[in-house]
C-alpha positions as CSV (number, residue, x, y, z in Angstrom):
1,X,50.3,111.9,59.6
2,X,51.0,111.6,56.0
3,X,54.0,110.5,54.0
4,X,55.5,113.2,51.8
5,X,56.3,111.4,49.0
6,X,54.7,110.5,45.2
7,X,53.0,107.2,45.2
8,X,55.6,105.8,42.2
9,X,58.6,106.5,44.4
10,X,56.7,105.3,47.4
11,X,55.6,101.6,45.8
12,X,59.4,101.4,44.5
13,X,60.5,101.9,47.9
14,X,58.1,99.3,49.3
15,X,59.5,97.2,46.9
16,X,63.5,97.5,47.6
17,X,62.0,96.9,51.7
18,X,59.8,93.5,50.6
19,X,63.3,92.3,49.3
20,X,65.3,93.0,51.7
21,X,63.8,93.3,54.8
22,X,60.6,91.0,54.3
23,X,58.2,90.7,57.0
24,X,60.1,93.6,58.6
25,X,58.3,96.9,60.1
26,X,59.7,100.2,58.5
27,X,59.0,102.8,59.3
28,X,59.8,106.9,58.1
29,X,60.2,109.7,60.2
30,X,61.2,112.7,59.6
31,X,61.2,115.7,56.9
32,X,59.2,113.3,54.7
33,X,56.9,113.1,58.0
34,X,56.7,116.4,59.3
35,X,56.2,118.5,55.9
36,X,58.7,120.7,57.4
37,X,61.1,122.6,55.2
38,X,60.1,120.0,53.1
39,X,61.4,120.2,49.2
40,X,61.7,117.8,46.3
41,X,65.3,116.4,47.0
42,X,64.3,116.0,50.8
43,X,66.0,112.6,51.9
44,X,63.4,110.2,53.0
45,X,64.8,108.6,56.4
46,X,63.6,105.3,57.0
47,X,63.6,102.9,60.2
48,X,63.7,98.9,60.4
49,X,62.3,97.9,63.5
50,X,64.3,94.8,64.7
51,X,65.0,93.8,68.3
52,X,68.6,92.6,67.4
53,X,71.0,94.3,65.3
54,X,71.1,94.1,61.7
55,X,73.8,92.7,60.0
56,X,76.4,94.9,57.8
57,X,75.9,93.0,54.6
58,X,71.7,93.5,55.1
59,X,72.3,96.9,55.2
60,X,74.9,97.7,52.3
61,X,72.8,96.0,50.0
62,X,69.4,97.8,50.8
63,X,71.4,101.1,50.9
64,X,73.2,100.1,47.8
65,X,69.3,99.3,46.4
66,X,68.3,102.3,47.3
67,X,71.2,104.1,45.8
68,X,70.8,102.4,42.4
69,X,67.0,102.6,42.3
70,X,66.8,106.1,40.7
71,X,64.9,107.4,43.0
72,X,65.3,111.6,43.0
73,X,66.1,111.3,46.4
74,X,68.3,110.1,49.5
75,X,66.9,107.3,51.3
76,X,68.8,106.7,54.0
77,X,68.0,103.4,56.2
78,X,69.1,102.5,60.2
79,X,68.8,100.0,62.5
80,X,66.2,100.4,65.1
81,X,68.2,98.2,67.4
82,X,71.2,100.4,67.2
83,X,69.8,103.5,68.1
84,X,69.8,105.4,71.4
85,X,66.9,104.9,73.3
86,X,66.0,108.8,73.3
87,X,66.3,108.6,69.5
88,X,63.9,105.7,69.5
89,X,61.4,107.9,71.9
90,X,61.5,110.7,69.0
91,X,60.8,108.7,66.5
92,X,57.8,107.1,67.9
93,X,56.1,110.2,68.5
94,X,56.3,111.0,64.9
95,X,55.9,108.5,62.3
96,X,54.3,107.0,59.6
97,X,54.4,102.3,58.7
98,X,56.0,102.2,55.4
99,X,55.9,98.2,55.5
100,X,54.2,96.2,58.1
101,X,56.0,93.2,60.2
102,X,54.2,89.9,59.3
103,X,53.7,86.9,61.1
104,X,56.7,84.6,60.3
């Protein structure tokens, strides 16, 4: 599977998830995934992989990133941890790594 996305937008969207979720796994799913009923304003749905929860402020400020990174797009970003488990299932049948986890 491919990522439906330019490869400008794509490296600036690597770039808001090195700062704020470095050494994180994302990954996208989706539309952006899929191809289906796919168009240019598409929101690209993104997943950080994380055993615990999140915290609120790490996610308003990568949302708020994402929202002020002029990208001609949604992005909109959960929390792996905080999803239901048949969720999690549907997403790992059909995704692509945006950013791979590193060692820490």
């Amino acid at each position: 599977m491919a990522l439906c996305i330019e490869n400008d937008h794509l490296e600036k969207v690597q770039r808001i998830l090195g700062i704020h979720f470095e050494g994180m796994e994302v990954w996208a799913h989706g539309v952006r995934v899929t191809g289906v009923d796919l168009t240019p304003e598409t929101e690209l749905e993104l997943v950080a992989i994380s055993e615990k929860p999140l915290s609120f402020e790490v996610m308003t400020a990568v949302e708020k990133a994402f929202v002020d990174s002029g990208l001609p797009f949604r992005v909109d970003i959960v929390d792996w941890a905080k999803l239901p488990e048949s969720l999690q299932k549907q997403i790992k049948k059909e995704h692509v790594v945006v950013q791979e986890a590193t060692e820490q």
